[in-house]
C-alpha positions as a LaTeX table, in Angstrom:
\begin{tabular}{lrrr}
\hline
Residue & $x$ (\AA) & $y$ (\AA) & $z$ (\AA) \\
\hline
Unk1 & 296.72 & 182.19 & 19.33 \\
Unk2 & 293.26 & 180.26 & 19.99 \\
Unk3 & 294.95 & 178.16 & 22.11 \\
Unk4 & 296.69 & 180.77 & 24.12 \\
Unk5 & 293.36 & 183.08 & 24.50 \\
Unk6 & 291.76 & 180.06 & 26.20 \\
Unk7 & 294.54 & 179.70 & 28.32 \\
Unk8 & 294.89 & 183.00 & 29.48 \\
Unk9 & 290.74 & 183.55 & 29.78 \\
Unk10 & 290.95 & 180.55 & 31.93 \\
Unk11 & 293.68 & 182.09 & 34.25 \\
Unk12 & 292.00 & 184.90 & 34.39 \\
Unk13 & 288.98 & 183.17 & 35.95 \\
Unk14 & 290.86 & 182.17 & 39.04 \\
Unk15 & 292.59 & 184.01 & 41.89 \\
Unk16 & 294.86 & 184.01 & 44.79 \\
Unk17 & 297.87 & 181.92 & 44.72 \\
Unk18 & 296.23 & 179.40 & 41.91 \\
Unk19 & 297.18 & 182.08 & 39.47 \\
Unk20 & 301.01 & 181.38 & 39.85 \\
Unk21 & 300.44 & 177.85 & 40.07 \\
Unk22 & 298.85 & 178.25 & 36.43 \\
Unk23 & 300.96 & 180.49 & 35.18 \\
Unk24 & 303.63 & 177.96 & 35.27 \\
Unk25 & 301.49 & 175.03 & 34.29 \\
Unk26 & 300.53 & 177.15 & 31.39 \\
Unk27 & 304.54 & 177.79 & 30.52 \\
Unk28 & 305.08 & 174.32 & 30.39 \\
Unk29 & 302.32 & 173.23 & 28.81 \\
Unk30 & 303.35 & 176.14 & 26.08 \\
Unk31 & 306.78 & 174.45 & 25.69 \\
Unk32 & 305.67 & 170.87 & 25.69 \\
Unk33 & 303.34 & 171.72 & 22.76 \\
Unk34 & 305.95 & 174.24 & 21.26 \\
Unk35 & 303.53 & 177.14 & 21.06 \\
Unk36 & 305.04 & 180.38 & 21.25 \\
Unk37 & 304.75 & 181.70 & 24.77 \\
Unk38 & 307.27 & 184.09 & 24.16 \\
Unk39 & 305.09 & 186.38 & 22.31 \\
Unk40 & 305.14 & 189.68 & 24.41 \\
Unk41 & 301.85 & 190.56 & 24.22 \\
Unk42 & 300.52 & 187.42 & 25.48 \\
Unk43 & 302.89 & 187.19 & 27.97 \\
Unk44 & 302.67 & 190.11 & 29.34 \\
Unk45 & 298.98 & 190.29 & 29.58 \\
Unk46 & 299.56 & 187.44 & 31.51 \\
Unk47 & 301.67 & 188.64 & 34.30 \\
Unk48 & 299.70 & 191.66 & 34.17 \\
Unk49 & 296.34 & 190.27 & 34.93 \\
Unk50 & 294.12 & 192.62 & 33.02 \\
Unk51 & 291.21 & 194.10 & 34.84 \\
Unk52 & 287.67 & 192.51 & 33.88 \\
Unk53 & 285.59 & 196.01 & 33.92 \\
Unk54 & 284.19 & 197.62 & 30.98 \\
Unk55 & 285.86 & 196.18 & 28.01 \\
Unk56 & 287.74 & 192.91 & 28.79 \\
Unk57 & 290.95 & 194.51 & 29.45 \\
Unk58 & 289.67 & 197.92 & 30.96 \\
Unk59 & 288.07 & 199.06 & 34.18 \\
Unk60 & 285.68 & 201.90 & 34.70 \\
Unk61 & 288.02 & 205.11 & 35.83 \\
Unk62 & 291.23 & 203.46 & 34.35 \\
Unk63 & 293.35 & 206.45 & 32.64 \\
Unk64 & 294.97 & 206.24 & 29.27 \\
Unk65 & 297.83 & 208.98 & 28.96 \\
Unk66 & 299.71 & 209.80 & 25.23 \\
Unk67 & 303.37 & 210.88 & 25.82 \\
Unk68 & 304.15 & 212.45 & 22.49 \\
Unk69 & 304.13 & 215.75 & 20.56 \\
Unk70 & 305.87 & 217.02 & 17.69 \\
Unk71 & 309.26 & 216.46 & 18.90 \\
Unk72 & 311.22 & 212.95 & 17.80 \\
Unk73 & 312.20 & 210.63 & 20.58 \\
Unk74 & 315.26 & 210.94 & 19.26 \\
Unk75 & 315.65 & 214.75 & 20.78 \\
Unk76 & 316.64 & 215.80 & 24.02 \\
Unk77 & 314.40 & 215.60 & 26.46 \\
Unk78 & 313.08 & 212.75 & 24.73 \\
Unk79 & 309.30 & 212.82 & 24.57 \\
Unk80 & 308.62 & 208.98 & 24.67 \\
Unk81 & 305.72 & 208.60 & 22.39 \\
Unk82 & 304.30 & 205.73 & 23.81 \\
Unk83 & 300.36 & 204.81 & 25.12 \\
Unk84 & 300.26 & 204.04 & 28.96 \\
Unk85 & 296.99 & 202.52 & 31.43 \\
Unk86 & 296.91 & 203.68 & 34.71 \\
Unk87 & 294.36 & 202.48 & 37.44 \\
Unk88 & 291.92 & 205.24 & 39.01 \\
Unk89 & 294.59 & 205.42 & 41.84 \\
Unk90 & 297.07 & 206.20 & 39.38 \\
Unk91 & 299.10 & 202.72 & 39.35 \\
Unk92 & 300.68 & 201.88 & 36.18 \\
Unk93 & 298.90 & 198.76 & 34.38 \\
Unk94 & 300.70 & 198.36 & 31.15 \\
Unk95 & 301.67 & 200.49 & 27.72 \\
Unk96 & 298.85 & 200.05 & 25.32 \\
Unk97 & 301.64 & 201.56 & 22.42 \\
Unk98 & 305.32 & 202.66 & 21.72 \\
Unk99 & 306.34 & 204.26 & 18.50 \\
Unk100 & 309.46 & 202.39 & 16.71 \\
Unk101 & 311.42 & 203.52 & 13.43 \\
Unk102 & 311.79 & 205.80 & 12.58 \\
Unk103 & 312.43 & 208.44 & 14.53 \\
Unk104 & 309.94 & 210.67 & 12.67 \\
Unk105 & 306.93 & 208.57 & 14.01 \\
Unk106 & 305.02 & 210.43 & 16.39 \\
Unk107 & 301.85 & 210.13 & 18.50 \\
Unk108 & 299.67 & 213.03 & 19.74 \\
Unk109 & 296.09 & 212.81 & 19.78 \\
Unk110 & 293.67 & 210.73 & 21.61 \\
Unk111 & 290.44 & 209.74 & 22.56 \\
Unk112 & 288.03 & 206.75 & 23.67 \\
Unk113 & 284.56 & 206.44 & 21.66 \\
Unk114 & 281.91 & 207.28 & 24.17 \\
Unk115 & 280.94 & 203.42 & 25.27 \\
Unk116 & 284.89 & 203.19 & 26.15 \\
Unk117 & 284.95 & 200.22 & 23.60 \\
Unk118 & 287.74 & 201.96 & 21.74 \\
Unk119 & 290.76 & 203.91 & 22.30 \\
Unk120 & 292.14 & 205.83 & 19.14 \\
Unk121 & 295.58 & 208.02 & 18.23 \\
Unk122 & 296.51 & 209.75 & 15.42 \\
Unk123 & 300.07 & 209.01 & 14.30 \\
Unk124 & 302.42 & 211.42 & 12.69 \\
Unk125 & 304.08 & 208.95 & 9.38 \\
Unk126 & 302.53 & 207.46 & 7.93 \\
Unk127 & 299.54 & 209.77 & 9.23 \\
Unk128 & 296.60 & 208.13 & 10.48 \\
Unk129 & 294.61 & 207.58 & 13.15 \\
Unk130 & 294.54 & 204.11 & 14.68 \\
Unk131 & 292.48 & 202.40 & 17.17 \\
Unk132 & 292.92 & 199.69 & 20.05 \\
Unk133 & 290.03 & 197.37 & 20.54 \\
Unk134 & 289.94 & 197.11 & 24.31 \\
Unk135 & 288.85 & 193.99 & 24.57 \\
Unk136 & 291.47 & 192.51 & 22.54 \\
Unk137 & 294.20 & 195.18 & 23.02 \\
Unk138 & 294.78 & 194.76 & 19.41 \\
Unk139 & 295.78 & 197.72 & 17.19 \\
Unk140 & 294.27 & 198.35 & 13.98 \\
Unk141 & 294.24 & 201.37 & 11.53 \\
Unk142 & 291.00 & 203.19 & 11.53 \\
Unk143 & 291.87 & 206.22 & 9.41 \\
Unk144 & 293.63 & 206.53 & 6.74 \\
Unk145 & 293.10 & 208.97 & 4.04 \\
Unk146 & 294.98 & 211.16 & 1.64 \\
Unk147 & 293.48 & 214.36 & 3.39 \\
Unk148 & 295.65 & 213.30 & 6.48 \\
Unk149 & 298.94 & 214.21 & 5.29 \\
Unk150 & 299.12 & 217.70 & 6.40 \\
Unk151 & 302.21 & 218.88 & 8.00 \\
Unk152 & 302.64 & 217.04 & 11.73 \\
Unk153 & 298.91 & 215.21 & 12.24 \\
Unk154 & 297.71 & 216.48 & 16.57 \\
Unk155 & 294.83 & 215.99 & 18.05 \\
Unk156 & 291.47 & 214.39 & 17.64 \\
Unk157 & 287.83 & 213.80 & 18.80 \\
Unk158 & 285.66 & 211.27 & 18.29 \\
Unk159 & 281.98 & 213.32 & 18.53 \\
Unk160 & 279.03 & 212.44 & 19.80 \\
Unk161 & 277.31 & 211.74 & 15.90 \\
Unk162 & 279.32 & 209.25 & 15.68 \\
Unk163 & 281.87 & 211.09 & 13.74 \\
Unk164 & 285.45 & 211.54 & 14.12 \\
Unk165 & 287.64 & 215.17 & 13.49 \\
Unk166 & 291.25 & 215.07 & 13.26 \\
Unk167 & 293.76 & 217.95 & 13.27 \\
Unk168 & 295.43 & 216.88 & 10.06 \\
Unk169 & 297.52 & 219.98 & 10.16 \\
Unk170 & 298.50 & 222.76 & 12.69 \\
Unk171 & 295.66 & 224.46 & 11.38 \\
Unk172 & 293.29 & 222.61 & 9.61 \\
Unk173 & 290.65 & 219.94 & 10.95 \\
Unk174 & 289.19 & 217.28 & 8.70 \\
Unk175 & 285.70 & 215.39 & 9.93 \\
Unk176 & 285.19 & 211.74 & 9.11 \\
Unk177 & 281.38 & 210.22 & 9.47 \\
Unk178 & 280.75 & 207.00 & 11.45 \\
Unk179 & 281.38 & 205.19 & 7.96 \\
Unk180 & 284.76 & 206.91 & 7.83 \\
Unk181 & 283.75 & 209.00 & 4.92 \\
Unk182 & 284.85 & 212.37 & 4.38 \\
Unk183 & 283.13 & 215.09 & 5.45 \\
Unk184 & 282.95 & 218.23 & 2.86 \\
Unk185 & 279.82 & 220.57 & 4.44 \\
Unk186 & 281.83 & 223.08 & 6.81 \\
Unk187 & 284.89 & 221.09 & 6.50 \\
Unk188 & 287.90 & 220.87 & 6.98 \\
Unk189 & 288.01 & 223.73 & 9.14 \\
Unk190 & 290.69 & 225.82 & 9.14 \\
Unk191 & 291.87 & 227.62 & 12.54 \\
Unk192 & 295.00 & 229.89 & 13.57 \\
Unk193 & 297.96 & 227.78 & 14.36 \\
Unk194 & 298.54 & 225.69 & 16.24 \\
Unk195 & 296.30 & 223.62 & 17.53 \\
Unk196 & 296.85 & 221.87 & 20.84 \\
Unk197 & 293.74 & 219.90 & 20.93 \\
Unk198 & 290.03 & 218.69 & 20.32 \\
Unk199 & 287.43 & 217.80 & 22.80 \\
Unk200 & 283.80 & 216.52 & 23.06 \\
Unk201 & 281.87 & 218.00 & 25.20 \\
Unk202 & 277.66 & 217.85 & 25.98 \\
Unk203 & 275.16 & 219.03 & 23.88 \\
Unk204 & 276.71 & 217.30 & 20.43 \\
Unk205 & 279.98 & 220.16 & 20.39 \\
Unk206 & 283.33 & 220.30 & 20.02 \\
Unk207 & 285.84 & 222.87 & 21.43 \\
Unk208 & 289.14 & 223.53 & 19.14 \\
Unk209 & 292.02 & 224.91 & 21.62 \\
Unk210 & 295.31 & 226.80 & 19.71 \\
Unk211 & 298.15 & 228.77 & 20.97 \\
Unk212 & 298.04 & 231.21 & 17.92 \\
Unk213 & 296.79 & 234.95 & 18.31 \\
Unk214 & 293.64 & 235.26 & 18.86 \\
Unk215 & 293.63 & 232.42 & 20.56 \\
Unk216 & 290.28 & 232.46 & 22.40 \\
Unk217 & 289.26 & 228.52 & 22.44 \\
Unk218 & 286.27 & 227.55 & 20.03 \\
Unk219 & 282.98 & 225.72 & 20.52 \\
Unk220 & 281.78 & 224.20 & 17.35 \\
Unk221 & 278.61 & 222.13 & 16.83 \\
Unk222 & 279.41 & 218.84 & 15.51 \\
Unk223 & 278.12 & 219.28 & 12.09 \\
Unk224 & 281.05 & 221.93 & 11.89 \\
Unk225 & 279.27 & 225.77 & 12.59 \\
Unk226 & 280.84 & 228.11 & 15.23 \\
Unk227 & 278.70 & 227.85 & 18.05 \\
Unk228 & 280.37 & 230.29 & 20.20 \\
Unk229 & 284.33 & 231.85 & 21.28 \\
Unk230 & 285.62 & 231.67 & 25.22 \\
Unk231 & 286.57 & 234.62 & 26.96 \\
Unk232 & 287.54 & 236.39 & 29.81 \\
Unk233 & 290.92 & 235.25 & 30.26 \\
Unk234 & 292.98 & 238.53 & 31.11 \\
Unk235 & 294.43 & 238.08 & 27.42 \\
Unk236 & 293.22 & 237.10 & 24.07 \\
Unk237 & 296.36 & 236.79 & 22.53 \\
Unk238 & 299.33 & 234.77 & 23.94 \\
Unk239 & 297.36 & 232.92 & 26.17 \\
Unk240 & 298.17 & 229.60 & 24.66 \\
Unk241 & 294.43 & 227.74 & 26.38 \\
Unk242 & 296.02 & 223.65 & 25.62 \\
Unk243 & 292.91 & 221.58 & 26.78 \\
Unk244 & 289.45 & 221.92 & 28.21 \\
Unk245 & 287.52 & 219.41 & 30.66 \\
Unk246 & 283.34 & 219.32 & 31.79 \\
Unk247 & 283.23 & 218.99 & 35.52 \\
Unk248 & 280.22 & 216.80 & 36.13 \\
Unk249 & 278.20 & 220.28 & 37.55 \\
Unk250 & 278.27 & 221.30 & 33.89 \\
Unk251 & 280.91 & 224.15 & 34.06 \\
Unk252 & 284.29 & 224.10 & 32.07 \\
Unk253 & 288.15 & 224.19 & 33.03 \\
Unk254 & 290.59 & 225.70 & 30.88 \\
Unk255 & 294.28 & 224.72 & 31.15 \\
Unk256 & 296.40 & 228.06 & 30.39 \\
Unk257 & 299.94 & 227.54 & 29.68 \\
Unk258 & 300.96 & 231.34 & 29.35 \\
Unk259 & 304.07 & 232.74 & 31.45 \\
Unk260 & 301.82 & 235.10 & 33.31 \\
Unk261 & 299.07 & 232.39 & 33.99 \\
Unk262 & 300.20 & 228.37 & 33.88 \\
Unk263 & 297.18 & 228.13 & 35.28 \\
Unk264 & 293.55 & 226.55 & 35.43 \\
Unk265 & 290.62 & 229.02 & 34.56 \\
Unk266 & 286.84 & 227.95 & 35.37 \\
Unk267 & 283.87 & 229.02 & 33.21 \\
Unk268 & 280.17 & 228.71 & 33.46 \\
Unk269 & 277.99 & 226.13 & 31.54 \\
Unk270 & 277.32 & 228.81 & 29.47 \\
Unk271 & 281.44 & 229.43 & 28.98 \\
Unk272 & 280.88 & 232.59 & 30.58 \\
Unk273 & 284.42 & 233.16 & 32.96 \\
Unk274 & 284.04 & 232.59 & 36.78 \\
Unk275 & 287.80 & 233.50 & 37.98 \\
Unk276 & 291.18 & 231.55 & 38.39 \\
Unk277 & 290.62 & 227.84 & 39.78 \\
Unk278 & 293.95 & 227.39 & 40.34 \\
Unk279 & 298.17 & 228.21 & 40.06 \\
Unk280 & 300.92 & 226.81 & 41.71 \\
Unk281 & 304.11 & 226.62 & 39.49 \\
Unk282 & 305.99 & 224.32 & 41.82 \\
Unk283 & 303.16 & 221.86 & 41.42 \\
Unk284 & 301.92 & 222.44 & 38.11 \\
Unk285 & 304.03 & 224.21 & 35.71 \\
Unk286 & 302.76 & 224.53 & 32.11 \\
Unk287 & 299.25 & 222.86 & 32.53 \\
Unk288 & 298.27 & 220.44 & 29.37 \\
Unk289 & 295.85 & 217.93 & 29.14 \\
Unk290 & 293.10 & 217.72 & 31.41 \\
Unk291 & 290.46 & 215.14 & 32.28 \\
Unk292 & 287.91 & 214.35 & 34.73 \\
Unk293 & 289.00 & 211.30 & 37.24 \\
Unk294 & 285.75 & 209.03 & 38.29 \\
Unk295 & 285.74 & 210.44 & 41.47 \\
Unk296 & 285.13 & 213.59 & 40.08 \\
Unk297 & 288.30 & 215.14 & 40.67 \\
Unk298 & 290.24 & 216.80 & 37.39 \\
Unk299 & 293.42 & 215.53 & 36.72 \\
Unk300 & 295.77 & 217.61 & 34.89 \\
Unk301 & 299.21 & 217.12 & 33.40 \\
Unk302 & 302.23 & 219.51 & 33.21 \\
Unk303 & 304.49 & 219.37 & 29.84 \\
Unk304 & 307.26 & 221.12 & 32.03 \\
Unk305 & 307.11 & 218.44 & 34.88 \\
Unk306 & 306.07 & 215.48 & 33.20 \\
Unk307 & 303.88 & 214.81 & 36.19 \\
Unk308 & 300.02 & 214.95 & 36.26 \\
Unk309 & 298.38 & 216.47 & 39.61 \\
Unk310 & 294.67 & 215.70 & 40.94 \\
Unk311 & 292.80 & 218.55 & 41.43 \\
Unk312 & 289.79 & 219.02 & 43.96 \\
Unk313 & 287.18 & 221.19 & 43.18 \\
Unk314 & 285.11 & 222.84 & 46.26 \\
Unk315 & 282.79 & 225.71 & 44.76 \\
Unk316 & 285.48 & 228.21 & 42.29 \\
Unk317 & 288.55 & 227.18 & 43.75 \\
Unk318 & 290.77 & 223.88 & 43.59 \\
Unk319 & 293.24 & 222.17 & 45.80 \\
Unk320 & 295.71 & 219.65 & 45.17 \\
Unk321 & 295.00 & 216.25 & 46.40 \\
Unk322 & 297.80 & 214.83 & 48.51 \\
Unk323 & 301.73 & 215.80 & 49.19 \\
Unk324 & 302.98 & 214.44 & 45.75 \\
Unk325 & 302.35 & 214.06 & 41.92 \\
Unk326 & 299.60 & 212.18 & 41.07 \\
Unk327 & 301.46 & 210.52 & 38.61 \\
Unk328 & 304.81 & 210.93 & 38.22 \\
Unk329 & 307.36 & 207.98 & 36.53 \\
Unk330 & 309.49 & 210.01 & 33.15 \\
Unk331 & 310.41 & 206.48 & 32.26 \\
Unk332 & 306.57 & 205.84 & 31.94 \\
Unk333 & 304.70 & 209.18 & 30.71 \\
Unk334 & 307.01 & 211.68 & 29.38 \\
Unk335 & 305.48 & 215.19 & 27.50 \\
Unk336 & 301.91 & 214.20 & 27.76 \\
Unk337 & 300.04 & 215.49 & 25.08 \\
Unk338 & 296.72 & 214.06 & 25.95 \\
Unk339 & 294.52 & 211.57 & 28.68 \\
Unk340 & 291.20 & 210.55 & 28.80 \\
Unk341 & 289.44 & 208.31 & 31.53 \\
Unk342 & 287.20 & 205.18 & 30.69 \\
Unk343 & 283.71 & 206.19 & 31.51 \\
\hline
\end{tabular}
């Protein structure tokens, strides 16, 4: 593989039409010397031409989506558990992961560390949480711990301490320091069910989000104390909040997935509730995840649709950006369960 990383950074240096005149001096030279060009990874990093922004194989703005859950792929509709890249424009770059046998492995959770050096997952059997060095695009397990084997592993954070929590249950959250020890002081912290996800936000906190009853999202400090509760919804109960996403301004967006609402709701830095940002059920039915795009922009992705939809933001009210989804392939992203953007 030394061999073929030199070949490949050296393709990567050059541009234009030289690139397909290497490529095929480069699959000759492979057979001539019998190495194995036909391993996929290398190959298709090859064809692909991986971006040369933050971290070898990443670019400011790119987007990583998880299409997963708690459902097996084996089920109909099939959620496709699988890791994809997307550009900032929302063009397809590659799959970072796919879950294989069995049918009982899912993903759900993910995030990047905050230099964008590292994407992680959580995997559902054996449970874990694994991580991608993106500058090799190799996959290695980070987590992987006895206190992880909780019914159906879901979302994780990694925190701005350097620490790491991880939904190792529908209810229950475990928190792992930077040296992936166990943390026992105000952990694991145990929450109604079920927990949809985990996010950083500023100021060294966490927010847990759950569709149980109440189910007002909560803001924890990273060292694991209740900070504060959001409300102001019009319910406190059957809501079902899934994500949460800082605009750069400092306020907060809350993706509601309830009948009544499948909508966005925007809060105050201070998490007090501003009003509805936005509903429209033939765009965005059952909002999920939610992220901020580079340009500012929230993206957000429907569970119901299997599309995500870019969102602009003028004062307390948002608009969709353009005549059609954002992102929309169900061969590609499929029951998105999470996204994050490379900072």
């Amino acid at each position: 593989m030394k061999i073929q990383d030199a070949l490949l950074n050296y393709f990567r240096s050059v541009a234009g039409v030289v690139q397909a005149h290497l490529l095929i001096l480069i699959l000759v030279g492979c057979a001539l010397l019998a190495f194995s060009c036909s391993d996929d990874v290398f190959l298709d990093e090859v064809l692909t031409l991986p971006s040369t922004g933050t971290s070898g194989y990443v670019a400011s703005g790119d987007i990583f989506i998880v299409s997963g859950g708690t459902v097996s792929s084996a089920a109909t509709p099939y959620p496709l558990h699988k890791i994809t890249q997307w550009s900032k424009s929302g063009t397809y770059i590659r799959t970072i992961a796919t879950s294989t046998a069995p049918t009982t492995t899912f993903f759900y959770g993910l995030d990047l560390d905050p230099t964008g050096a590292n994407l992680f997952f959580t995997v559902e059997n054996v449970d874990r949480v694994e991580t991608v060095d993106l500058s090799t695009l190799v996959t290695t397990t980070h987590l992987l711990d006895a206190n992880l084997t909780g019914a159906t592993i879901r979302a994780m954070a990694v925190l701005s301490d350097g620490g790491m929590v991880v939904a190792e249950s529908t209810t229950s959250i475990e928190k792992f320091n930077s040296s992936k020890t166990r943390v026992t002081t105000n952990f694991p912290l145990t929450v109604t069910a079920n927990i949809n996800t985990i996010k950083r936000i500023s100021g060294g906190r966490f927010v847990v989000l759950i569709s149980g009853n109440p189910d007002n999202p909560r803001v924890y400090n990273d060292n694991g104390t209740l900070a504060t509760t959001i409300s102001g919804i019009g319910c406190t109960t059957n809501c079902d909040p899934y994500d949460i996403a800082e605009l750069p301004d400092g306020r907060f967006v809350v993706s509601v997935q309830a009948a009544a609402y499948n909508s966005l709701e925007l809060f105050d830095s201070s998490f007090t509730y501003v009003g509805q940002l936005y509903k429209d059920t033939n765009v965005m039915l059952v909002p999920g995840a939610l992220a901020v795009l580079e340009s500012g922009n929230l993206m957000v992705c429907s569970t119901a649709l299997n599309t995500c939809e870019e969102i602009q933001i003028t004062g307390n009210s948002g608009t969709r950006v353009g005549s059609q989804a954002f992102i929309s392939d169900a061969s590609l992203m499929r029951q998105p369960t999470a996204v994050v953007v490379a900072p």
